[in-house]
Rosetta silent file (secondary structure, phi, psi, omega in degrees, C-alpha in Angstrom):
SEQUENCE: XXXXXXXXXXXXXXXXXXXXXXXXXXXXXXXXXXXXXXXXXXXXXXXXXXXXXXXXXXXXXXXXXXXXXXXXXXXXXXXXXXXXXXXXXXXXXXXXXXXXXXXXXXXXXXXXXXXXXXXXXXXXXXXXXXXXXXXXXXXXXXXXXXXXXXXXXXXXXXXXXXXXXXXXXXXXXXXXXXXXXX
SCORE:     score description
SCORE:     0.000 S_00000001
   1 L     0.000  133.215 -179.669  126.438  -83.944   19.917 S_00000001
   2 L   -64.812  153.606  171.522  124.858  -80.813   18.550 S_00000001
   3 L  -118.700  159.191 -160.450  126.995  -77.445   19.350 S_00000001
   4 E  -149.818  121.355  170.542  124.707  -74.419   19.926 S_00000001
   5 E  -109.191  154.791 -168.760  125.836  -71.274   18.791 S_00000001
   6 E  -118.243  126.969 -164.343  125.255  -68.481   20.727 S_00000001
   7 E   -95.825  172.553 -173.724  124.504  -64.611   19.363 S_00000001
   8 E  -154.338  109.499  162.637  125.212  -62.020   21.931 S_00000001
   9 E  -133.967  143.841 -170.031  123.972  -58.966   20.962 S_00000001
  10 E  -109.128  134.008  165.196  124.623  -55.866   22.629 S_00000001
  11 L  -103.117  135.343  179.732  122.818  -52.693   22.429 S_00000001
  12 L   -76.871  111.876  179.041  124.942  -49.110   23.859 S_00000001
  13 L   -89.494  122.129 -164.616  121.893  -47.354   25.591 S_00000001
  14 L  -108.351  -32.267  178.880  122.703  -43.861   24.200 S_00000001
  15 L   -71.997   25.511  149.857  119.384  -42.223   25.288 S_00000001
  16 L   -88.681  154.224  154.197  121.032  -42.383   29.324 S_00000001
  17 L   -45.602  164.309  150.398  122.331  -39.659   31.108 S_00000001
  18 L   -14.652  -77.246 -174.644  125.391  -38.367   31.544 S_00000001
  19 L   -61.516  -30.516 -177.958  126.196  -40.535   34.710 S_00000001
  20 L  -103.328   31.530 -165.012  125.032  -43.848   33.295 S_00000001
  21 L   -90.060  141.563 -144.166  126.529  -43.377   29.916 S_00000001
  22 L   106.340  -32.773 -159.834  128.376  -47.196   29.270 S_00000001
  23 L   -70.504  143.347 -139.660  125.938  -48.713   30.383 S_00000001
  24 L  -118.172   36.700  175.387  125.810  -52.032   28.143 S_00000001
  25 L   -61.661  145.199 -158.838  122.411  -54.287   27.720 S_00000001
  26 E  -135.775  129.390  149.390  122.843  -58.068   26.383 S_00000001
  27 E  -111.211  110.907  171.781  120.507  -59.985   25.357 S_00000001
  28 E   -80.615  119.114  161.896  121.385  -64.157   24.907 S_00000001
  29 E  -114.759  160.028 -166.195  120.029  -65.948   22.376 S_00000001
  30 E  -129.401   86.819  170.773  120.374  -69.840   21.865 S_00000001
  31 E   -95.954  164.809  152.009  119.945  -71.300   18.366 S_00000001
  32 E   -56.973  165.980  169.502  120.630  -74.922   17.007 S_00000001
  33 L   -86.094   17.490  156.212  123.440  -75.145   14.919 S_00000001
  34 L  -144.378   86.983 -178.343  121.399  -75.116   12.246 S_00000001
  35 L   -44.911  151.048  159.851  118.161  -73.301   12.456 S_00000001
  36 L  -127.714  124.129  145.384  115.635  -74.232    9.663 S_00000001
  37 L   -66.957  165.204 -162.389  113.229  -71.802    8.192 S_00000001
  38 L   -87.599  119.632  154.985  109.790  -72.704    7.478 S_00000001
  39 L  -102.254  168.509 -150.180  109.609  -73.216    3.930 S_00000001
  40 L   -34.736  -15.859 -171.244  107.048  -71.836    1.689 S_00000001
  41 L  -108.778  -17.717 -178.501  104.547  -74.700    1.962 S_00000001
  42 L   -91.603  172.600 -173.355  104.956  -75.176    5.540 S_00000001
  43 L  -103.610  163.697 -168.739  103.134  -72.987    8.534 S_00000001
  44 L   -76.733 -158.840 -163.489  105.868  -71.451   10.286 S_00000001
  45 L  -104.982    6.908  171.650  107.472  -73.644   13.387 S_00000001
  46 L   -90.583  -15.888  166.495  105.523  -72.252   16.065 S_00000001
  47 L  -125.268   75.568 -173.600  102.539  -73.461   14.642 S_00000001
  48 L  -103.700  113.200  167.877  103.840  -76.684   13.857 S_00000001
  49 L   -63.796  154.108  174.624  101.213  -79.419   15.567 S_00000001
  50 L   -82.706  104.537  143.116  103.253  -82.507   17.524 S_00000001
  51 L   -83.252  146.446 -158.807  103.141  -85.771   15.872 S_00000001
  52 L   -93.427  149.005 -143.013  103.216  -88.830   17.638 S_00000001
  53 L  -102.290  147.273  145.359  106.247  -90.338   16.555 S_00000001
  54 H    12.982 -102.392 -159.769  106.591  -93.957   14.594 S_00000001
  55 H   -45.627  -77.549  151.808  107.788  -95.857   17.021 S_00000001
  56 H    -2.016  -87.054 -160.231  104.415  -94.511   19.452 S_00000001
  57 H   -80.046   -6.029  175.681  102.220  -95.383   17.547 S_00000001
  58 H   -77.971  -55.066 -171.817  103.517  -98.664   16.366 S_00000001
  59 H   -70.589  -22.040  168.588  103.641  -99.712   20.194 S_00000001
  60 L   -83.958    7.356  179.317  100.148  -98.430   21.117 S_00000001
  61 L   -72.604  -64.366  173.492   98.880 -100.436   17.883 S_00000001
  62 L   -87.043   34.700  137.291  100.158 -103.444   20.084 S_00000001
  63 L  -128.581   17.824  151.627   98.832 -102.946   22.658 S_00000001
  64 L   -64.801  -53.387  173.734   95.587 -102.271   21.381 S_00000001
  65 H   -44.522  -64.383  172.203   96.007 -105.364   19.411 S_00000001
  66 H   -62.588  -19.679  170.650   96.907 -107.229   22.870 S_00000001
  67 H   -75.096  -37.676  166.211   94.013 -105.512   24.888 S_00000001
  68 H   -92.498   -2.446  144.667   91.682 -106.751   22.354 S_00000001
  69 H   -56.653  -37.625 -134.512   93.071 -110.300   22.607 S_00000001
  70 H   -91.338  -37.924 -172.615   93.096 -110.403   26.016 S_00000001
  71 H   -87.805   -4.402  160.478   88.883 -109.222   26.408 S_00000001
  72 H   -56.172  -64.677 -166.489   88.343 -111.309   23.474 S_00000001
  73 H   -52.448  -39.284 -161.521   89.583 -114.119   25.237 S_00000001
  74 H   -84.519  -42.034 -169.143   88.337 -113.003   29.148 S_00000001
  75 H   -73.844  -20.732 -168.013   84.653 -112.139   27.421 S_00000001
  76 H   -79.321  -17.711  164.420   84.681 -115.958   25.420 S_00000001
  77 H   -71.436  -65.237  158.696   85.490 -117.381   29.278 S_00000001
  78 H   -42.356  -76.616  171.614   82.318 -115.745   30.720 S_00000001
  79 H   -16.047  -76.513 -159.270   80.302 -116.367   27.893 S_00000001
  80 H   -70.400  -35.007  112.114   81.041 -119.964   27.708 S_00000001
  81 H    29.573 -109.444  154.143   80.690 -119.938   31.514 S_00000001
  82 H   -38.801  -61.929 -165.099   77.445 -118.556   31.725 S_00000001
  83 L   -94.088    3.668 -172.672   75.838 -120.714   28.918 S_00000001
  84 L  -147.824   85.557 -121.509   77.169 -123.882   29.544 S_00000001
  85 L   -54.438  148.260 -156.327   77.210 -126.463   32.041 S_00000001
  86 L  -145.996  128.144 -156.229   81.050 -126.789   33.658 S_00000001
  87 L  -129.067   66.342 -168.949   81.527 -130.191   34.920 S_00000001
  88 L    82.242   23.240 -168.208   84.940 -130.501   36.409 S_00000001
  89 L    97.894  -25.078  179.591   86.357 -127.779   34.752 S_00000001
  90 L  -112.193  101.332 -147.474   84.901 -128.712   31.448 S_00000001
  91 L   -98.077  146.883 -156.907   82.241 -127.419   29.616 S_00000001
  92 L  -121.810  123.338 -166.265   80.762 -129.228   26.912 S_00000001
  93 L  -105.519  -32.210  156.629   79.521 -126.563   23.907 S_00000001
  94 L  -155.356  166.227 -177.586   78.042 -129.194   21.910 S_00000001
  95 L  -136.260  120.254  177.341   76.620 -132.618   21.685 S_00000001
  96 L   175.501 -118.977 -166.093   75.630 -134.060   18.378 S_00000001
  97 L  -111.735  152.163  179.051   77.364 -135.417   14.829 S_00000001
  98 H   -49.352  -12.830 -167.171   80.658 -136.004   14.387 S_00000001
  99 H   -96.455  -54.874 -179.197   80.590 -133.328   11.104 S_00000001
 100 H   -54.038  -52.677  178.596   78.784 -130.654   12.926 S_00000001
 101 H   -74.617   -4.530  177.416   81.408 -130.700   15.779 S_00000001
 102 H  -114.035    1.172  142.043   84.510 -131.020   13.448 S_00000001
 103 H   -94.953    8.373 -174.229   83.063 -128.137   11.676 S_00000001
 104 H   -71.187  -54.192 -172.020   82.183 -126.150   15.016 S_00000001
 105 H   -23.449  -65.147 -163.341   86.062 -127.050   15.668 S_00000001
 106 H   -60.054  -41.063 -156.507   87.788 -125.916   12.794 S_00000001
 107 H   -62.831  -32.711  172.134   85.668 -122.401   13.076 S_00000001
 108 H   -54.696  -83.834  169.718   86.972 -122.308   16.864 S_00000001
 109 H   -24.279  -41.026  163.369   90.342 -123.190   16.097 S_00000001
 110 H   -77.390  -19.958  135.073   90.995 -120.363   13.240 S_00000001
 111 H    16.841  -93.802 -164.576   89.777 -118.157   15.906 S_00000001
 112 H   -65.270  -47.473 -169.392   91.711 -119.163   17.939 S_00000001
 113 H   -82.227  -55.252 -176.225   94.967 -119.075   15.587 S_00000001
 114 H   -64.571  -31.743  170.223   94.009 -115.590   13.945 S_00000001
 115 H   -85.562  -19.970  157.424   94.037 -114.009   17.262 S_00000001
 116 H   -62.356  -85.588  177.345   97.490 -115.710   18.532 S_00000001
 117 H    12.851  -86.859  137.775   98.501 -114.565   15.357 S_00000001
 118 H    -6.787  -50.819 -144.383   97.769 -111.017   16.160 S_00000001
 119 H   -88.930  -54.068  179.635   99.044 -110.931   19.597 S_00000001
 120 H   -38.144  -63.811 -169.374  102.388 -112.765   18.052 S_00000001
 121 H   -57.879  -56.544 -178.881  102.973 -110.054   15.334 S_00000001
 122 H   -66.412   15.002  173.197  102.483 -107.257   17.890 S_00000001
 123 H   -91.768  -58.287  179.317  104.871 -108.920   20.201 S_00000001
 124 H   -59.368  -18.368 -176.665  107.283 -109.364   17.251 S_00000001
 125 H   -66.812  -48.750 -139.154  106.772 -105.485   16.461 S_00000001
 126 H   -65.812  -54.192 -135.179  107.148 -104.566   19.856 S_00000001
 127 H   -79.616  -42.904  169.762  109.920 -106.578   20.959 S_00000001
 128 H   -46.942  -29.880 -167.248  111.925 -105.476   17.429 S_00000001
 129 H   -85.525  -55.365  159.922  111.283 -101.788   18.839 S_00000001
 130 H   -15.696  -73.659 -167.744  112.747 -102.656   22.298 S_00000001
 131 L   -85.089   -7.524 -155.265  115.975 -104.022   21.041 S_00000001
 132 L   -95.449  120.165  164.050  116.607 -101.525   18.123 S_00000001
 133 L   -66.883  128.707  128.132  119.250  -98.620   19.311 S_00000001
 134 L    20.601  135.599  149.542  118.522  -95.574   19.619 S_00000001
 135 H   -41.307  -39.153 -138.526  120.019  -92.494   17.596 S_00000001
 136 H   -84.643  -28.247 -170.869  121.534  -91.027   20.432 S_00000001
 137 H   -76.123  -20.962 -161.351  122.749  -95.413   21.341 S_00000001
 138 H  -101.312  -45.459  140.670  124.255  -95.681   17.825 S_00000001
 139 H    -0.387  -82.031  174.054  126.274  -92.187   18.853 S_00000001
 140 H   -76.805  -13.004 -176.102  127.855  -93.704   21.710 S_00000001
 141 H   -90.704  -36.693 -165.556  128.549  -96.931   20.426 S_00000001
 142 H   -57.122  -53.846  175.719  130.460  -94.775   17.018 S_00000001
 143 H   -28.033  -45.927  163.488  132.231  -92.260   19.825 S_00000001
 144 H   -69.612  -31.486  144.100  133.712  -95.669   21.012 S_00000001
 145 L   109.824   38.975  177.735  134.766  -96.421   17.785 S_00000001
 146 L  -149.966 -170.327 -163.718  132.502  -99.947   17.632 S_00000001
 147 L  -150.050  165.863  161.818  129.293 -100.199   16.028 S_00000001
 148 L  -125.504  154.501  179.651  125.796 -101.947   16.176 S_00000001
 149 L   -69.446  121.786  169.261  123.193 -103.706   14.286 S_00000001
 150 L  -116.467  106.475 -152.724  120.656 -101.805   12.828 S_00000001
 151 L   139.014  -25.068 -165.121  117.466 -102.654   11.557 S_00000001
 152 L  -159.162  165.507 -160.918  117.420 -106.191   13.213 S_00000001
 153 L   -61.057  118.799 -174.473  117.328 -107.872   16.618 S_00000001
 154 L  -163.675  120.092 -178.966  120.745 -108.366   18.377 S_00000001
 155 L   -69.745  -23.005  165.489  122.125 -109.172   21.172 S_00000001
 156 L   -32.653  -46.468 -174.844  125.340 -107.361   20.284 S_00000001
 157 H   -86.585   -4.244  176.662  123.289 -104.088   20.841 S_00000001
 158 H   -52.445  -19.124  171.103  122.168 -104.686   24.303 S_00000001
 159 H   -66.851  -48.879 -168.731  125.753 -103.353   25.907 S_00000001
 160 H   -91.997    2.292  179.318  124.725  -99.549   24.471 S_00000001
 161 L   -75.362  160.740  162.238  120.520 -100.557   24.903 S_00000001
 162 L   -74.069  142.715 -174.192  119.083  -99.016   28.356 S_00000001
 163 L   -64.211  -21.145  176.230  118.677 -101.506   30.693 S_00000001
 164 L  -100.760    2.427  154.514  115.241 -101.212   31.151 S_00000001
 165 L   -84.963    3.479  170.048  114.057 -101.800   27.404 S_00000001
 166 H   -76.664  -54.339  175.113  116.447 -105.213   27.979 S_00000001
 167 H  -114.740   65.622  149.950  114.299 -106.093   30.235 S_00000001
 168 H   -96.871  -69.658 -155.397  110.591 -105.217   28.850 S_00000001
 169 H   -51.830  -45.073  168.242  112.294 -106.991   25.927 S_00000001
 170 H   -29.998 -117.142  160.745  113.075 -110.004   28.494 S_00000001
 171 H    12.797  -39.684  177.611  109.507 -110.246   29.819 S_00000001
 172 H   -77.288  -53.924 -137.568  108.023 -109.923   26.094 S_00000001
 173 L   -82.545 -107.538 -157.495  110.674 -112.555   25.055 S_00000001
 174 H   -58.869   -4.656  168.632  108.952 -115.136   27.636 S_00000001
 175 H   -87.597    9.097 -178.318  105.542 -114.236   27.559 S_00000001
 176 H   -93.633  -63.553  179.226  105.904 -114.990   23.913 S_00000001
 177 H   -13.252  -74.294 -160.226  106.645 -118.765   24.361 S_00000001
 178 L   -62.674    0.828  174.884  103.534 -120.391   25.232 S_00000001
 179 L   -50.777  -52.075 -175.679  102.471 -118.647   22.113 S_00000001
 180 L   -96.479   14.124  175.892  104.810 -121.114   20.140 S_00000001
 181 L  -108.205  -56.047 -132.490  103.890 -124.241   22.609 S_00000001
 182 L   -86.640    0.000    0.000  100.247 -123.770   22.125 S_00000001
């Protein structure tokens, strides 16, 4: 834990009267305990823009990634739908020679496989992100005098993870499966 030192500086108002001469204003100021100056190539730190951090932008990647599976998949349902007589549940997309429909296949099937693919890696990002501890969680597990894995997936760190990235990671964890059935 950062320590904060604190300047106290007092100015003696000398320019009072007589009667109010003592009188003492303080002013508190609060730095880190290490301030950094701007150096020479940088704008100073007030006009320092906000960057979206790593970790941000890794997880809105996937779920960009997962948003554009999921309306891939929901518009290819209409589509196919729409254009194609559904029988029982089943819609038949083409009727002809066996070579034309086992190359319609394969083109469906890599599809099909490049966008689980996709969904899979951002799952694997996400889920890696989830489970990883924290600066402030690597802290408290040192304070205690025990330590965690860092860098890699573990159930070991789940005693110092917050409980609710345990269970996003849960929830990720099984909505991952039929990924690896399918």
């Amino acid at each position: 834990m950062q320590t904060q030192a604190i300047n106290i500086l007092a100015e003696i108002n000398s320019s009072s009267s007589s009667e109010t001469s003592g009188h003492v204003d303080i002013t508190i100021q609060s730095f880190g305990s290490n301030p950094q100056k701007p150096r020479s190539w940088e704008p100073p730190i007030k006009e320092r823009k906000h960057h979206p951090t790593a970790w941000f932008v890794s997880v809105l990647g996937g779920l960009s990634i997962a948003l554009i599976v999921l309306g891939t998949n929901i518009g290819v349902l209409f589509w196919v739908r729409s254009h194609f007589g559904v029988v029982n549940n089943i819609a038949v997309l083409f009727n002809g020679s066996c070579s034309k429909a086992s190359s319609i296949t394969s083109y469906i099937e890599l599809a099909v496989n490049v966008l689980s693919t996709l969904l899979l890696a951002a799952s694997n990002n996400c889920s890696q992100l989830l489970v990883s501890p924290t600066r402030a969680e690597v802290d408290k597990a040192h304070a205690k005098g025990e330590w965690v894995h860092v860098g890699t997936a573990s159930f070991r760190n789940f005693k110092w993870i917050n409980p609710w990235r345990i269970t996003l990671w849960g929830l990720l964890f099984c909505s991952s499966i039929p990924l690896h059935l399918l």
